[in-house]
Structure formats: C-alpha cells, structure tokens
ZADO-1210 file (C-alpha; in nm, 4 decimals, padded with zeros to 6 digits):
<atoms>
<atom x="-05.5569" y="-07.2478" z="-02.2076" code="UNK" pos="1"/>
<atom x="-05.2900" y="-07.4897" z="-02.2302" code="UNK" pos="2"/>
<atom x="-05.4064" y="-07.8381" z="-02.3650" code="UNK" pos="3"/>
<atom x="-05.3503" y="-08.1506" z="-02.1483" code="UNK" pos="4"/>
<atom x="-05.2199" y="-08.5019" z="-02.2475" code="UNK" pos="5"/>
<atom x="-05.4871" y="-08.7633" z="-02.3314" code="UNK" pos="6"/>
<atom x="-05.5311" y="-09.0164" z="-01.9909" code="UNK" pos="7"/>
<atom x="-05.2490" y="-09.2732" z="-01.9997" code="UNK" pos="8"/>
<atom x="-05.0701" y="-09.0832" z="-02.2429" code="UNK" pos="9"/>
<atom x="-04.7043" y="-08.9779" z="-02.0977" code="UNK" pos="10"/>
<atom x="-04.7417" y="-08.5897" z="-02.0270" code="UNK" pos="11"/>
<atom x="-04.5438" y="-08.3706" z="-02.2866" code="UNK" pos="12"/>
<atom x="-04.2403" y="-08.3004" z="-02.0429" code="UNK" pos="13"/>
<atom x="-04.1801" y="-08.7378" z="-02.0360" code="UNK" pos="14"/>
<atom x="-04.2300" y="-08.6918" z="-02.4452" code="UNK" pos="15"/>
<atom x="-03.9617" y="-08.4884" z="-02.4578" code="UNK" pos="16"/>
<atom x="-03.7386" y="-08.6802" z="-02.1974" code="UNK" pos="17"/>
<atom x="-03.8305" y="-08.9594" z="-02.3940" code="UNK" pos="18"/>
<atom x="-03.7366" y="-08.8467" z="-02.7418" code="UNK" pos="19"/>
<atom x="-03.4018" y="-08.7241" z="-02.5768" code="UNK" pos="20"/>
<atom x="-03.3356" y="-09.1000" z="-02.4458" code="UNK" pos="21"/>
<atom x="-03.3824" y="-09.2291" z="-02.7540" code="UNK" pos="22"/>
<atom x="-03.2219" y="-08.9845" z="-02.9520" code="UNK" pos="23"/>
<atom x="-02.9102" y="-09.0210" z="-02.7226" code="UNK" pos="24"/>
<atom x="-02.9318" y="-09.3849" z="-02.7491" code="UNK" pos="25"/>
<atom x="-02.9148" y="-09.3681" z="-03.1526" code="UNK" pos="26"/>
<atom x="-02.6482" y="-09.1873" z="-03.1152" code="UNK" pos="27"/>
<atom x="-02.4418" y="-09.4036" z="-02.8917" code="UNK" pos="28"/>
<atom x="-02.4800" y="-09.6636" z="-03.1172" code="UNK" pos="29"/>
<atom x="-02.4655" y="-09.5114" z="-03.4356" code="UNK" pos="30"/>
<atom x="-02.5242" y="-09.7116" z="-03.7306" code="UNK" pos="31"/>
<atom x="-02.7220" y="-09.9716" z="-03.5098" code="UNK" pos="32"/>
<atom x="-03.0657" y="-10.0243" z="-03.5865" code="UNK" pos="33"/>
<atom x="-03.3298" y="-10.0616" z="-03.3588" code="UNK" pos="34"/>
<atom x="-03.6894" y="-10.1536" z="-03.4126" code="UNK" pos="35"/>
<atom x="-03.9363" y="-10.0347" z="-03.1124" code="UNK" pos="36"/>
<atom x="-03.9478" y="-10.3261" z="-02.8915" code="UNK" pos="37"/>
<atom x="-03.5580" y="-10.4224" z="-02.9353" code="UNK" pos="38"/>
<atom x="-03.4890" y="-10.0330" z="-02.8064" code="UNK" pos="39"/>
<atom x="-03.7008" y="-10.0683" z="-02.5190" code="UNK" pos="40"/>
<atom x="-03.5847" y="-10.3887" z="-02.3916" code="UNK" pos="41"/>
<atom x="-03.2600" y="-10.2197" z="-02.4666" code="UNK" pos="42"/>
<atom x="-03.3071" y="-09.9404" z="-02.2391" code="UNK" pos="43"/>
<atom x="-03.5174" y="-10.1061" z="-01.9796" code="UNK" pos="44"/>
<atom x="-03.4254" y="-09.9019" z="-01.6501" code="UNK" pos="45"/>
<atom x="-03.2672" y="-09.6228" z="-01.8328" code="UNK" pos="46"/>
<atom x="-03.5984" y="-09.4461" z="-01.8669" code="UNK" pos="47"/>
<atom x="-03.8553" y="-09.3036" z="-01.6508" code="UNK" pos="48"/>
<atom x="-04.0871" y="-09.5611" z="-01.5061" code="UNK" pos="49"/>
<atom x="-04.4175" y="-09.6219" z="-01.7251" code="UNK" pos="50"/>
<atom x="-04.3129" y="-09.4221" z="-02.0281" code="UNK" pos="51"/>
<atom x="-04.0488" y="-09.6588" z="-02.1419" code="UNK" pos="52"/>
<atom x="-04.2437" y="-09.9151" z="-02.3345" code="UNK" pos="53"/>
<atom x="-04.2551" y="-09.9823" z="-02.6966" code="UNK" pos="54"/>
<atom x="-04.5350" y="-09.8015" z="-02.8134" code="UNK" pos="55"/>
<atom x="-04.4441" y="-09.5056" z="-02.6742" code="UNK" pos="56"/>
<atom x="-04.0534" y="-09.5335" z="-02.8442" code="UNK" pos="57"/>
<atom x="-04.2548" y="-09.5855" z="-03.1709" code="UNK" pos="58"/>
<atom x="-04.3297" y="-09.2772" z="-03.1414" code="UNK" pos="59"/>
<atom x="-04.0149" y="-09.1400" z="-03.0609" code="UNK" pos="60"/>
<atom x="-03.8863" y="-09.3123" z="-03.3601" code="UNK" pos="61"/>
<atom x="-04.1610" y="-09.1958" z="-03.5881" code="UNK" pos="62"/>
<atom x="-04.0330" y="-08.8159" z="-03.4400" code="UNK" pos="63"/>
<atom x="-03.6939" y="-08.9242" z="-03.5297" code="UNK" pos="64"/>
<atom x="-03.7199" y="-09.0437" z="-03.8897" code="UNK" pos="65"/>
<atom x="-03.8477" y="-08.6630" z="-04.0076" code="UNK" pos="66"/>
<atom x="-03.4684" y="-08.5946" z="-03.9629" code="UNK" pos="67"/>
<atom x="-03.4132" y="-08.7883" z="-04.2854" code="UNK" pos="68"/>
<atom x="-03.0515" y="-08.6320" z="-04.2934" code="UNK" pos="69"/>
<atom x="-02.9631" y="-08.7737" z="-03.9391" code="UNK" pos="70"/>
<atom x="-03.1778" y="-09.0836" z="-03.9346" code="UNK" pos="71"/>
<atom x="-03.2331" y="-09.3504" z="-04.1397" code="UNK" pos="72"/>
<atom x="-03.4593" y="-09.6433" z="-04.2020" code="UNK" pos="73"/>
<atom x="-03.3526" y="-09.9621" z="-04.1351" code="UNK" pos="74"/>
<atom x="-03.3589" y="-10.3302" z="-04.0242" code="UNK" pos="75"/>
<atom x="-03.2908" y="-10.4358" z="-03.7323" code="UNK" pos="76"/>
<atom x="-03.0925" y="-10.7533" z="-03.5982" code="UNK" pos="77"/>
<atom x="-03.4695" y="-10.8996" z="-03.5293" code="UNK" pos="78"/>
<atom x="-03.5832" y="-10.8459" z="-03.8949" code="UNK" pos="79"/>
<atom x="-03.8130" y="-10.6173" z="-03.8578" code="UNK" pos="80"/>
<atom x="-03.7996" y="-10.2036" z="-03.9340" code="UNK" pos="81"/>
<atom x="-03.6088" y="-09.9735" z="-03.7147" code="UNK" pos="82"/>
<atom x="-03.4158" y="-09.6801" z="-03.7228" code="UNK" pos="83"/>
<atom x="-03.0358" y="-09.5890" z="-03.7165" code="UNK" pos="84"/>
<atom x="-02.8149" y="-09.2840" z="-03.6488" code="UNK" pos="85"/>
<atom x="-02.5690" y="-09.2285" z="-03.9440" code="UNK" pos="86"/>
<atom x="-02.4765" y="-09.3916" z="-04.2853" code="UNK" pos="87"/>
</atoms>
C-alpha cells in the first residue's frame, strides 16, 4: 500500500515539481543566494498554486544542500541563510 501525504502537505508529485522549480531557479542564477522567503517571493506565479510558499521551498532547499558538490550555503542579499548554485 502506497503511503499518502500528510493533510495540507503538497502531494509527492508537487514535491517533486517543486524541487525541480527551485532547482532550475538556482541554476538560472547561479552563484545567487536565496534564503526561503526571498525565493518564493522570487518565483511568485512561477509555481503551482498553494505549494509555492516558503516553508515548503525550505524544504526544497534543505533537499538541495545534500548536493554539497552542487550547492552551497550561503547568505543571502537579506542577511539571512540561503543557498546558491556554484562557487
């Protein structure tokens, strides 16, 4: 039996999406860091409606920095911790 998403979590496929928007978005501005909030303001309409909010890109970034060779820790232009694609 396949397990399901907790209520009001996004369901696995909109993780993935998700993760792929952001991921794409690192990319695209490589060597740009981006704490949670800043990246979802940032991509506002670019996502699928109700799973593009910051605490759900938190934990697209936390995905994201297990790549340690890809991405890296950083601050962002607001001061506070984010995450950037490249040296």
């Amino acid at each position: 039996m396949r397990a399901r998403a907790p209520p009001g979590s996004p369901a696995p496929m909109a993780d993935s999406l998700l993760q792929n928007l952001v991921r794409q978005w690192l990319l695209d501005h490589a060597g740009q860091v981006d704490f949670a909030e800043c990246l979802a303001s940032a991509l506002g309409q670019a996502g699928p409606p109700g799973v593009v909010n910051a605490p759900s890109i938190g934990l697209a970034l936390e995905e994201l920095a297990h790549q340690p060779q890809t991405f890296w820790a950083g601050a962002c232009l607001c001061g506070r911790p984010g995450l950037r694609y490249g040296w």
